[in-house]
C-alpha positions as CSV (number, residue, x, y, z in Angstrom):
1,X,0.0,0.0,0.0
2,X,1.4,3.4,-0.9
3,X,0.3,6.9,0.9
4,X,1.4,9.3,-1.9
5,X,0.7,13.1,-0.7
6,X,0.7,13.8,-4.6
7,X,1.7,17.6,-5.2
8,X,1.6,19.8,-2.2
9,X,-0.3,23.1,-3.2
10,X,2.4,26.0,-2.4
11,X,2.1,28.3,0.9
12,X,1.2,31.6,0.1
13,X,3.6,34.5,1.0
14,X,2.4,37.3,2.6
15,X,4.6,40.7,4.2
16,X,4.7,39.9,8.1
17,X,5.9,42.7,10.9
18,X,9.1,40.5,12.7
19,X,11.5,41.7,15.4
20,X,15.0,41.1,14.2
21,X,18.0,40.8,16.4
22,X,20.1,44.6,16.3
23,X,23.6,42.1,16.9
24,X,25.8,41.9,13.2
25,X,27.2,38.2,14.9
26,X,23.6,37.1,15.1
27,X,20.7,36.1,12.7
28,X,17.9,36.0,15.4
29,X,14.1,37.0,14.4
30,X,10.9,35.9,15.6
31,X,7.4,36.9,14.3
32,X,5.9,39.7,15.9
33,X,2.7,37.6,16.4
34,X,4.6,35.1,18.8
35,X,6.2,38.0,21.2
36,X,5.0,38.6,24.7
37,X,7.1,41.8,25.2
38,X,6.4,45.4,23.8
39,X,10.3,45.4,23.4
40,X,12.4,41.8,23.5
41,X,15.4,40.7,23.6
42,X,16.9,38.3,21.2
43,X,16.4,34.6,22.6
44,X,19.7,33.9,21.2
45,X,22.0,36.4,22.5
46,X,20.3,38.8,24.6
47,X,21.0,41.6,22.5
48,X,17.8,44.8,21.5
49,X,15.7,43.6,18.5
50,X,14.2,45.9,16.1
51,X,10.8,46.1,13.6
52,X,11.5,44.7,10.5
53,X,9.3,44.0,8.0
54,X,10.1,39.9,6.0
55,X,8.2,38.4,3.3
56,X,7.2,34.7,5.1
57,X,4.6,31.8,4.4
58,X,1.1,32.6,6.1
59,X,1.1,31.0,9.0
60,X,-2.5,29.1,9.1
């Protein structure tokens, strides 16, 4: 018996607001969506994070 998914129908993109880590050693971002703080810190390396706007799939 086979369980072929066939062709997966692609996720659309849409512009979403993230904060991005301020740090040039460190690639940190999270969605704005999934922060509990007006102003975080990066979860990687502590340092201030910024608004930034990425291009991401939709998150369903």
């Amino acid at each position: 018996m086979s369980f072929s998914r066939g062709p997966k129908e692609p996720v659309p993109e849409v512009e979403t607001n993230v904060w991005s880590c301020t740090s040039d050693d460190c690639q940190g971002w999270m969605r704005e969506s999934y922060s509990f703080d007006e102003e975080p810190s990066c979860p990687l390396c502590q340092s201030s994070m910024e608004h930034e706007i990425r291009v991401l799939p939709e998150m369903r």
